[in-house]
Structures are given as structure tokens and as C-alpha cells.
C-alpha positions in Angstrom: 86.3 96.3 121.5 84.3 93.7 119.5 85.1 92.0 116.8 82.5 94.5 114.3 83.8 97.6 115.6 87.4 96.7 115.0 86.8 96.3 111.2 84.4 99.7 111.3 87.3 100.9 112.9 90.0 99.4 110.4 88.0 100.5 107.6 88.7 104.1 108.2 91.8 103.7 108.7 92.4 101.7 105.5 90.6 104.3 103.6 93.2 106.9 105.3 95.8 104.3 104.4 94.9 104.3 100.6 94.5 108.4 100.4 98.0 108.4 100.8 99.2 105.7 98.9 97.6 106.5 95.7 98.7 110.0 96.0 102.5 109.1 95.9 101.3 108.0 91.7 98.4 110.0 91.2 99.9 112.8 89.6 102.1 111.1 87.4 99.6 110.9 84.7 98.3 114.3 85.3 101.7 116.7 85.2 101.7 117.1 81.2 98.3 118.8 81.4 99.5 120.9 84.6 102.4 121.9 83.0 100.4 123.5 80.2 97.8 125.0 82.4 100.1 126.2 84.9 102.8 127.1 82.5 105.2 125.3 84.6 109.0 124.6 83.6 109.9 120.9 83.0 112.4 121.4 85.9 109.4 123.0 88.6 107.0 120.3 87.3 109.1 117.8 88.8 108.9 119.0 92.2 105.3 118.5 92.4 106.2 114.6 93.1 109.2 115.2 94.3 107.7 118.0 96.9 105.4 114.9 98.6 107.9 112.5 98.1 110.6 114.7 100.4 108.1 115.3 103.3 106.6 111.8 103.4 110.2 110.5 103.6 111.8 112.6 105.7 109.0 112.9 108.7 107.5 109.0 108.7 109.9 108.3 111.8 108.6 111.8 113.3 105.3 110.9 112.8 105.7 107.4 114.0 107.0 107.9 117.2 104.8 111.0 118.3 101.7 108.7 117.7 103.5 106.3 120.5 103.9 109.1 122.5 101.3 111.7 122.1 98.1 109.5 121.1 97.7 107.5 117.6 94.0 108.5 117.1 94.9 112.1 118.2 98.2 112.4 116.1 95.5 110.0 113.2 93.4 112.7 112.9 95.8 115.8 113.0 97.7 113.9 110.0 94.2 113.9 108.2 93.7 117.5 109.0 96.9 118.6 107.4 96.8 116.1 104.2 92.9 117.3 103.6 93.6 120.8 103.8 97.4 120.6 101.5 94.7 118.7 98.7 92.4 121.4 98.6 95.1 123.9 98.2 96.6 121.9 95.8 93.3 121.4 93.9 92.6 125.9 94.0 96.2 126.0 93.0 96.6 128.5 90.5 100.6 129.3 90.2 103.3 126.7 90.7 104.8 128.1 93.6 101.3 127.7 95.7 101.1 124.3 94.2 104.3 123.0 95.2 104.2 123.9 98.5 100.6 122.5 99.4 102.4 119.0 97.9 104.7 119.6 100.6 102.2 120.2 103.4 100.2 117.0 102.0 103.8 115.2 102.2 103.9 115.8 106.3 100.2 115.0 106.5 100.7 111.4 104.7 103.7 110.9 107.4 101.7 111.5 110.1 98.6 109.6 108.9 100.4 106.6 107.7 102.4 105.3 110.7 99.5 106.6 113.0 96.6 103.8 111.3 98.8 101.0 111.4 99.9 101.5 114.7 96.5 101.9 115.4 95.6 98.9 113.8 98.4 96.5 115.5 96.8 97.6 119.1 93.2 96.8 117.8 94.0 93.3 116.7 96.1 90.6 118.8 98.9 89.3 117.5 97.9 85.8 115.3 95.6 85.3 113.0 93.1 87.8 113.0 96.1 91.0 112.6 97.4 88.8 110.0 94.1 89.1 108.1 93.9 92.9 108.7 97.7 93.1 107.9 97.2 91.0 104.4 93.8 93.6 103.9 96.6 96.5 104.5 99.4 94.9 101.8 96.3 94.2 99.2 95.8 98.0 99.6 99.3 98.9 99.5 100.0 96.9 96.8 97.2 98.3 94.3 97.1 102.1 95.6 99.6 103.1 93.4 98.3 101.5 90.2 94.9 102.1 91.1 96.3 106.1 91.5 97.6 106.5 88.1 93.8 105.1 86.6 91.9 107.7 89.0 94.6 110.3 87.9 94.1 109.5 84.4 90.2 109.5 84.6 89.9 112.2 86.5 92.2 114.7 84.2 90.2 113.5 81.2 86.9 113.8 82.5 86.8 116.5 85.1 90.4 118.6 85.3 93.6 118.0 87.0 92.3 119.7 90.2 90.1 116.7 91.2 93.1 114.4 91.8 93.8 116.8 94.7 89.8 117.6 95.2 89.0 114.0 95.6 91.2 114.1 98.6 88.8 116.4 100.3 85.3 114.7 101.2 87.0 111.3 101.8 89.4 113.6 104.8 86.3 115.3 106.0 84.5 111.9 106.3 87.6 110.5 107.9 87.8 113.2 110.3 84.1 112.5 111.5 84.1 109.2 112.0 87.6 108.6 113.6 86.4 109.9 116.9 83.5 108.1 117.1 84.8 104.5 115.5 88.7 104.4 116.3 89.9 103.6 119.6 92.7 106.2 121.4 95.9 104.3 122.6 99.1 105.6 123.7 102.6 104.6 124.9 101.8 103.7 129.0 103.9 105.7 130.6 103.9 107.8 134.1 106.5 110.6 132.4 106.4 111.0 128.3 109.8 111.5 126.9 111.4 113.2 124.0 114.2 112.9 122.2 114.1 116.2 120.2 117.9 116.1 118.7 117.2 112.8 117.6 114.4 113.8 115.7 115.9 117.0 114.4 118.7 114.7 113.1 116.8 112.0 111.5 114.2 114.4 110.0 116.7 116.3 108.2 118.7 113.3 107.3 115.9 111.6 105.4 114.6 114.8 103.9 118.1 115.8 103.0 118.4 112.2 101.2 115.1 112.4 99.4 115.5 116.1 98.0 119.0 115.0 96.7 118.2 111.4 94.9 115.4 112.9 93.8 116.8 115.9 91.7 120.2 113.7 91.1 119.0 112.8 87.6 118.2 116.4 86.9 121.5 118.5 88.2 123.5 114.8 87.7 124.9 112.9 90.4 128.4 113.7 90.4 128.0 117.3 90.6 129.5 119.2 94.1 125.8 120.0 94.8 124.5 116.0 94.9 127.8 114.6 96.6 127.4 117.4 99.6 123.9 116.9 100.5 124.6 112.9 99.9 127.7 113.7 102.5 125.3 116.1 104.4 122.7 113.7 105.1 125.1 110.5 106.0 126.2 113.2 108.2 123.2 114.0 110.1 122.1 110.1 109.7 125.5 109.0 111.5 124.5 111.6 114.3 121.4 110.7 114.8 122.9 106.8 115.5 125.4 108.1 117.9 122.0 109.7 119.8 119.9 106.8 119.9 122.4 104.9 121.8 123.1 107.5 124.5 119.5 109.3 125.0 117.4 107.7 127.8 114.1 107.6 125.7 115.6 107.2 122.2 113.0 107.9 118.9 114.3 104.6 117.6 115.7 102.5 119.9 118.5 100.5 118.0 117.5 97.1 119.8 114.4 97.1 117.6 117.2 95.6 114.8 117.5 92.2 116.5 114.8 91.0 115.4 116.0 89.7 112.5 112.8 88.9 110.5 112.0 92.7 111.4 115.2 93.6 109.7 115.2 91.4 106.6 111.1 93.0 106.3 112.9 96.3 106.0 115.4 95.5 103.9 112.7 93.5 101.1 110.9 96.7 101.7 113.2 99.1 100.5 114.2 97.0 97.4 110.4 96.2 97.1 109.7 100.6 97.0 113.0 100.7 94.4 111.8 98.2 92.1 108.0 98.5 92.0 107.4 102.6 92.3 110.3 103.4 89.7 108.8 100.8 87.6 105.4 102.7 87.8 107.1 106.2 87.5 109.0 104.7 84.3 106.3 102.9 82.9 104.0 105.7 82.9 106.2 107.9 81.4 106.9 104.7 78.6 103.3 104.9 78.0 103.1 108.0 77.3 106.0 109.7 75.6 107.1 106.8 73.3 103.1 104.5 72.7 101.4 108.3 73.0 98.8 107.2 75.9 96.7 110.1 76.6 96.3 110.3 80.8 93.2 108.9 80.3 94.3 105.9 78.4 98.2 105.5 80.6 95.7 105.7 84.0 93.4 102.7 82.2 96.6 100.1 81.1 97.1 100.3 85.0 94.3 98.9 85.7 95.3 95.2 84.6 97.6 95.4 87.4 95.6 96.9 90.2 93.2 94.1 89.4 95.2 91.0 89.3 96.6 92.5 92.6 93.5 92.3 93.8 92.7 89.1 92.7 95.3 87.5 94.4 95.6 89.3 97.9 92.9 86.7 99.2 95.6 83.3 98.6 98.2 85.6 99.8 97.1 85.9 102.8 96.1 82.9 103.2 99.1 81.4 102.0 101.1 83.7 104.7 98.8 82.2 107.4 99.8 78.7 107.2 103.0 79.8 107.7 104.9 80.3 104.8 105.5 84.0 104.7 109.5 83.6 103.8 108.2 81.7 100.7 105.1 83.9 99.9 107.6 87.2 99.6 110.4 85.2 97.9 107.4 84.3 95.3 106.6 87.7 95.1 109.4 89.8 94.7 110.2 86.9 92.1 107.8 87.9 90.3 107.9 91.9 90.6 111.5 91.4 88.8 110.9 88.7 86.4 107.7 90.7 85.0 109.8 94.3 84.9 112.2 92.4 82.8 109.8 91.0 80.6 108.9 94.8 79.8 112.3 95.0 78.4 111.0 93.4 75.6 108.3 95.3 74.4 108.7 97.6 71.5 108.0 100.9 70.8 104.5 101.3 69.8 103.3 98.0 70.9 99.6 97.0 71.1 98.4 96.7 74.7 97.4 93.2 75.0 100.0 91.6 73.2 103.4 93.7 74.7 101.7 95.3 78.0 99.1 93.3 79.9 101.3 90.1 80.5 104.3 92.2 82.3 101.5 94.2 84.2 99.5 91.0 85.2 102.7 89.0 86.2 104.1 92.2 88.7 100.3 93.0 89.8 100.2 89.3 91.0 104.0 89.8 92.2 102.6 92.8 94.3 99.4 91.2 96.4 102.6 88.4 97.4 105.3 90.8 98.1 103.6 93.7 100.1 101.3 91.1 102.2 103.6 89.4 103.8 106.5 92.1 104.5 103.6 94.3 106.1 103.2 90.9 108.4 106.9 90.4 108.7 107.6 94.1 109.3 105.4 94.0 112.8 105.6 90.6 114.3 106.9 90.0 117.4 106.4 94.0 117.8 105.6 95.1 121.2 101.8 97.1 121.5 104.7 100.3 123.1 106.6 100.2 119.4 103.9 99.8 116.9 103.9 103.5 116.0 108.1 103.2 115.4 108.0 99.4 113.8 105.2 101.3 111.2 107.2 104.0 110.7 110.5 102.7 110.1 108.6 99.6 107.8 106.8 102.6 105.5 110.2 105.2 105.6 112.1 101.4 104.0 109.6 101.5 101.4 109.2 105.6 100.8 113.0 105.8 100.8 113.4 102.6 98.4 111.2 104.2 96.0 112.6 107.4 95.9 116.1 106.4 95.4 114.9 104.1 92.5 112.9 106.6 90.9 116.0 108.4 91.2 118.2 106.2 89.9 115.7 104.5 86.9 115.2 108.3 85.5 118.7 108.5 85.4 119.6 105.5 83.2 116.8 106.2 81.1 117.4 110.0 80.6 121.3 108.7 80.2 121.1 106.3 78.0 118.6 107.8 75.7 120.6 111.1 75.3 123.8 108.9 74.2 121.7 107.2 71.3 120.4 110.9 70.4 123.5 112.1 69.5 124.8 109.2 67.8 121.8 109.9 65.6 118.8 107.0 66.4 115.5 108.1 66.0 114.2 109.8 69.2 111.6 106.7 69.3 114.4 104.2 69.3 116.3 105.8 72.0 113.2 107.1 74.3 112.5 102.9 73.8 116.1 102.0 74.4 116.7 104.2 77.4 112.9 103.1 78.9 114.5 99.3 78.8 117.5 100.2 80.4 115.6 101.6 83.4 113.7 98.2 83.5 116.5 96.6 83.7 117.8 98.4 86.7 114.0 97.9 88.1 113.8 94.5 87.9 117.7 93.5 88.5 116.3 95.4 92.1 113.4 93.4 92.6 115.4 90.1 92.4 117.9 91.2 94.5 115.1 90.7 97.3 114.7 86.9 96.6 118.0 86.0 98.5 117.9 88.7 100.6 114.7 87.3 102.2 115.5 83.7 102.9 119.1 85.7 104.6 117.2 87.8 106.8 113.8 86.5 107.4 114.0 83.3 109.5 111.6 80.5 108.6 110.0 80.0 112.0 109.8 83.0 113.4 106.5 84.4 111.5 105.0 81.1 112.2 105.7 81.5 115.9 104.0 84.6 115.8 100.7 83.6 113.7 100.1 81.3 115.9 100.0 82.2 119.3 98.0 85.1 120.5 99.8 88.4 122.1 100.7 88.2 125.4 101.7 92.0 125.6 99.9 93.8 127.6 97.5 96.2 126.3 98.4 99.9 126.0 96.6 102.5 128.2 93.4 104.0 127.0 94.0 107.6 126.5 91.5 110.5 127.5 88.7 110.9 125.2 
């Protein structure tokens, strides 16, 4: 495959990428004026993120391994199928039951797509510098879809109705699904016999789903009510099972060996508290923006932007920085300065003017965010063999999907806490929406930090720059039928 039709090929797959990225924020903005068009309770409204959040989770693994298995263009386009069709019947939505549950089916589409086109994209480019270009191209869209989400959400509600969020999904999947087959290569797992290991997926599916649904509705129902602590229990269960499988199956969905590699370990670990610190801080913040400074969608969606763009700005020296080697110090940078700029945000008062309180915090974690997600998309696949891509992809994005959920989880509730406690000692609702907003920041960026030792632990210094520079030696995976 030349050199042009591998980044024709990785364009459509980064455009896949971004679909679902963007739609893990893009309703955030949006669910005040769907709650008043749909007449929706405050406690269904919720489930309209938490529906995709619970799917994407639970099924990345799934998804991840049946590319391997069964075809990564094949599985690539089936994933595109699904997440097109759950966004236009989430855009002719017109009761909250219907809605819900198309969030759910674009949930299993986005974990079938995601792990799908970057396995995809690990078999297209050798291992060295050129991945390591595609892979920082990947992290600069990783790192600004969500930000870039809440501004489309925002300008979209305002301009042409909540159902284009959803309806914007639609000719971008089409177009998808008629060039993959002509642009994107098929690969596969080489293999005479292809085996499953169905109990290990039932296990790990329901473990992960299990976990999402109950951080997720934790700050709602509380966390140390019998409901929370038995699904909590429920899914350590299943997760605990689905461990004891994977080391007595002979073709295991996850082979446990894959935790070795240390550098592939620390990447997973940076990219869970990476998900917990930067998605909660863009749940929380929007909801700052909007209940306690009085941002319309279309204006909360806009004060985003200052972040998307500085992530952008600085994706190209990222990369480029993580080239030359110094990955470890490139992330450590990075998730630096995803927690220092959160806790600046603790400082900013209620009703403060954008470009005096905001746009410094949102620069400062935008920047933090083109040197964070970068390099642990590099560190999260090197060294990966061509047979695991579809697994090392999968487990990498259910880190970060999981991360963010339980820190959405856990933000909301130290907000929501804290805020009611001022309420009834009589502060001003503004104080304590303020008050409780800070504390979640806190939390947020106490969780970025966290990452700074925990990658020079875990990631080793040499090992990335072992793997930038020599060129795979794996052999290549056999082409599929057309």
C-alpha cells in the first residue's frame, strides 16, 4: 500500500475516530433544551449521556478483539452502520424512551468503530516513525474531539435544533461507509482455525457495563446505597471471573501477557487518570458555565473553543517532541499541565468575565491535552504485535472510557455534595453552585497529577525510543477476502 493511499485511508478512519469522540460531549450543552422539548425528568435526562457512556465502555474489549478476529475493515464498517443509524434515530427522537435507547445503540456502534480504526491503522503503518506521526495525528484528534463537541453542540442547538447534533452524524457515516471499501485495507488475525472465547466476553462485557451504569448513576441514588455497593460487588464479580478465564481458555479475549509490557501498562494506567481528570473536567465545566455564569449552549459550546484550538496548536511539537524520543517527558509535561490548569479554575468566581477568569485555565489544559493524549496513544501500542492491535486499542480506549466515567461520577458527586451542605446552612445558591463546582476541580485536577509520577513508574525511558526507531519486524497480517 503506498504511502498516499495510507493517509486517504487514515483519513477516513480519523474522521470515524472523531464521530465518536465528540459525541461522548456533544450533548452536554444541548440536554437543557431537550429536557424542555422532550419534557424529560432531570433524572431520564441523565441517561442520555450516561446511555452512550455504558455501551461504549462496557463493549470496547468486545469490539476490539472481534476486529482481530473477524476482519477490522469488516467489523470498521458494521460499527459505522450501527452508530449512523442510532444518530438518526436519535435525531427523529420524539419521546425519551426512543431517545435513550438509540444513545445506547450509538454506544455499541462507537465500541466497535473505535478499536476497529486504530487497529486498522497500526497494520497500515510500520512501527517507527511514520505510525508515530499517524498516532500523534490520532491523539491531536482525541485530545480536541471533546472540546470541539461541546462548540458544534452549542452551535448547532442555537442555530438549527438539538436534533442536528445527532443528524450531523448521518452524512459523515454514509460517506464513511462508501469510501471504507474502496480506501481501507482488510486485515485480520492469521490464523488456520479462529477462536472464541465467548464466556470471557460475556464476563468482561457485563463487568464493564455493570461498572459504568453504577458510577454513573452513583451521584444520583448516592454511593452508599445497597443498590450502588451490589452492582460495585456485582461487577468486581464478574471482572474477577473473567481473569480466572483468561488464564485457562486456549484462545483468551485478552491474553493477560499483554501486561508485561510495562510501558503498555503505565499507557493504560495515564490513560484512565487522563479520561478521569480531563472528561469530568469538561462535564463539570460545562455545567459551571452554564448554571452559575448563565452561558446559553451557544455561548458554553464557544468558551470551548479556546481549548480545542490551543490543542491544536500544539499537537504538531508534540509529536515531534515524542519522536526524538522523549515520550515519558512529553506526557509527564502534559498531564502536568491538565492538573495544574483544572486547579487554576478553582479560582475563578462566580460570574467571571471570560477572558480574564476562563481562557487562561482552558488554554493551559488544551495545551496539556495535544501533550498528554499524543504520546499515551504512542505508548499505549508500541511494541504491539500486528495479531493484538485490535485488543492493545481496545483495552488503551476502555482505560480512558472507564477513567472518564468514574470521574464524571465521582466530580458530580462532590459538587452536588458540597453545594447542597452550603444550601442548607443558608449561602446563596450562586455561592454554593460556585463552591461545590471548585470542589469538583479540585478532585479533577488532584487526578490529573496523580499521572505525573505514575508515568515515570510505569513507562520506562527507553523503551518508546526503541520502538521509534527501528522499523517492525512483525510479519504482516493476512489479507482478508474482499
Amino acid at each position: 500500500m503506498t504511502q498516499v493511499h495510507r493517509w486517504r485511508a487514515f483519513a477516513v478512519l480519523a474522521v470515524s475516530f472523531f464521530m465518536t469522540v465528540a459525541d461522548l460531549a456533544i450533548v452536554n450543552v444541548a440536554l437543557p433544551t431537550i429536557g424542555r422539548k422532550l419534557h424529560m425528568p432531570e433524572s431520564a435526562l441523565q441517561w442520555v449521556v450516561t446511555g452512550y457512556a455504558l455501551t461504549f465502555g462496557g463493549f470496547l474489549l468486545l469490539g476490539g478483539r472481534a476486529a482481530d478476529l473477524l476482519g477490522r475493515r469488516r467489523i470498521l464498517m458494521a460499527g459505522l452502520a450501527v452508530f449512523t443509524a442510532g444518530s438518526l434515530g436519535c435525531g427523529l427522537a420524539t419521546a425519551e424512551g426512543f431517545l435513550i435507547a438509540m444513545r445506547f445503540v450509538q454506544g455499541l456502534g462507537a465500541a466497535i468503530v473505535l478499536p476497529a480504526a486504530l487497529s486498522i491503522v497500526m497494520n497500515m503503518f510500520p512501527e517507527g516513525a511514520e505510525r508515530n506521526k499517524a498516532l500523534g495525528v490520532w491523539g491531536a484528534i482525541g485530545a480536541s474531539g471533546a472540546a470541539v463537541g461541546v462548540m458544534a453542540g452549542g452551535l448547532l442547538t442555537r442555530y438549527a435544533g438539538w436534533q442536528y447534533i445527532f443528524f450531523l452524524n448521518v452524512p459523515i457515516g454514509v460517506a464513511a461507509l462508501a469510501l471504507a471499501p474502496r480506501v481501507v485495507p482488510e486485515s485480520r488475525l492469521a490464523t488456520e482455525r479462529r477462536r472464541y472465547d465467548p464466556f470471557g466476553a460475556v464476563t468482561v462485557t457485563g463487568g464493564l457495563s455493570l461498572l459504568v451504569y453504577a458510577v454513573s448513576t452513583a451521584p444520583r441514588v448516592g454511593w452508599g446505597t445497597a443498590r450502588t455497593v451490589s452492582l460495585l460487588a456485582l461487577s468486581a464479580a464478574l471482572l474477577a471471573a473473567f481473569v480466572v478465564i483468561e488464564t485457562r481458555v486456549e484462545a483468551p479475549l485478552m491474553p493477560l501477557r499483554i501486561f508485561r509490557a510495562r510501558t503498555l501498562a503505565g499507557a493504560n494506567v495515564v490513560g484512565a487518570l487522563l479520561g478521569g481528570s480531563f472528561f469530568a473536567y469538561i462535564f463539570i465545566g460545562t455545567l459551571y458555565l452554564q448554571q452559575v455564569d448563565g452561558y446559553s449552549a451557544l455561548k458554553a459550546g464557544l468558551a470551548w473553543l479556546a481549548m480545542a484550538l490551543s490543542s491544536v496548536a500544539f499537537a504538531g511539537l508534540s509529536q515531534a517532541l515524542v519522536t526524538r524520543g522523549s515520550a515519558r517527558l512529553v506526557m509527564a509535561a502534559g498531564m502536568a499541565m491538565i492538573g495544574g490548569g483544572i486547579l487554576w479554575s478553582t479560582q475563578v468566581p462566580a460570574h467571571g468575565q471570560f477572558w480574564s477568569s476562563l481562557a487562561g485555565p482552558f488554554i493551559i489544559v488544551g495545551i496539556g491535552t495535544a501533550f498528554a493524549f499524543i504520546p499515551v496513544s504512542i505508548a499505549g501500542l508500541a511494541g504491539v504485535a500486528d495479531h493484538e492491535a485490535g485488543l492493545a486499542s481496545g483495552l488503551l480506549n476502555t482505560s480512558q472510557q472507564l477513567g472518564g466515567a468514574v470521574g464524571v461520577a465521582i466530580a458530580s458527586t462532590v459538587a452536588a455534595t458540597h453545594a447542597s451542605t452550603l444550601l442548607r446552612q443558608g449561602t446563596v445558591p450562586a455561592a454554593a453552585l460556585t463552591s461545590g463546582f471548585h470542589w469538583a476541580f479540585w478532585v479533577c485536577g488532584a487526578t490529573g497529577l496523580v499521572a505525573v509520577p505514575v508515568t515515570y513508574l510505569l513507562v520506562r525511558r527507553n523503551e518508546l525510543a526503541t520502538a521509534v526507531a527501528r522499523a517492525s519486524q512483525q510479519p504482516r497480517p493476512a489479507p482478508a477476502d474482499r
